[in-house]
C-alpha positions as CSV (number, residue, x, y, z in Angstrom):
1,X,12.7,33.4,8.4
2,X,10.2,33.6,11.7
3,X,11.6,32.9,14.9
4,X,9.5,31.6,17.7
5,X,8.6,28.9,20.3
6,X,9.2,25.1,18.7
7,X,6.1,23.3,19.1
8,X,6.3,19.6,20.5
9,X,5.4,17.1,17.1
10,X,3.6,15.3,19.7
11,X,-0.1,16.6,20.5
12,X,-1.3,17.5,24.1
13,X,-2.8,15.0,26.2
14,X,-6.5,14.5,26.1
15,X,-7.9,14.7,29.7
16,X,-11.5,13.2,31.0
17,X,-13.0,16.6,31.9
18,X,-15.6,14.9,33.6
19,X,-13.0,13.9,36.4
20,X,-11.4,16.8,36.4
21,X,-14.0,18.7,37.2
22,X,-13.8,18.9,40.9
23,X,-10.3,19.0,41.1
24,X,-8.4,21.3,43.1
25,X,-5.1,20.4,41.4
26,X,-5.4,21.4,38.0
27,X,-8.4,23.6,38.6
28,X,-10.6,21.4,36.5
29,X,-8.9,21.7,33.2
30,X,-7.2,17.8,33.6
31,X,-3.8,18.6,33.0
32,X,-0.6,20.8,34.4
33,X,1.9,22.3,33.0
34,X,5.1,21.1,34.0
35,X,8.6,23.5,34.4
36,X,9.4,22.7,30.9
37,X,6.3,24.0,29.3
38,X,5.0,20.9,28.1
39,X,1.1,19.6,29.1
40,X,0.7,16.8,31.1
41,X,-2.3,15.2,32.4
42,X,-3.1,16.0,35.8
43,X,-2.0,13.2,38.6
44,X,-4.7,13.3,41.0
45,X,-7.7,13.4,38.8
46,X,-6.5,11.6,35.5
47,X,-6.1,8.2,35.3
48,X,-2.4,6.4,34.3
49,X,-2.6,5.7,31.0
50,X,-0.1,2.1,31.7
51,X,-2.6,1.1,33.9
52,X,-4.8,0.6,31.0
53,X,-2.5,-1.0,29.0
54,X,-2.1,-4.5,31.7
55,X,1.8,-5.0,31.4
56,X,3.7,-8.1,32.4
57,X,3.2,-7.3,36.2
58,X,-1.1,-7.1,36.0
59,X,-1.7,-10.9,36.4
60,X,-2.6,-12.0,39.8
């Protein structure tokens, strides 16, 4: 039996490199890597992803 790290079943976050690619933040790769380990995309160059989605609060 192999031992080793257990890898998330969900798949890394797909950044816009485009906007990424002046940022300071993340260094222009579009995501961080938080405490845990895990990939998230970055905060000051990626957009929210519920933003996109127009919940019950989008309506004027």
């Amino acid at each position: 039996m192999a031992y080793g790290a257990h890898r998330s079943p969900l798949l890394p976050p797909h950044p816009d490199l485009t906007l990424a690619r002046d940022c300071e933040q993340c260094l222009g790769w579009g995501t961080v890597v938080t405490r845990d380990g895990e990939h998230e995309l970055c905060h000051a160059c990626q957009p929210d992803p519920a933003d996109d989605e127009g919940g019950a609060g989008s309506r004027p």
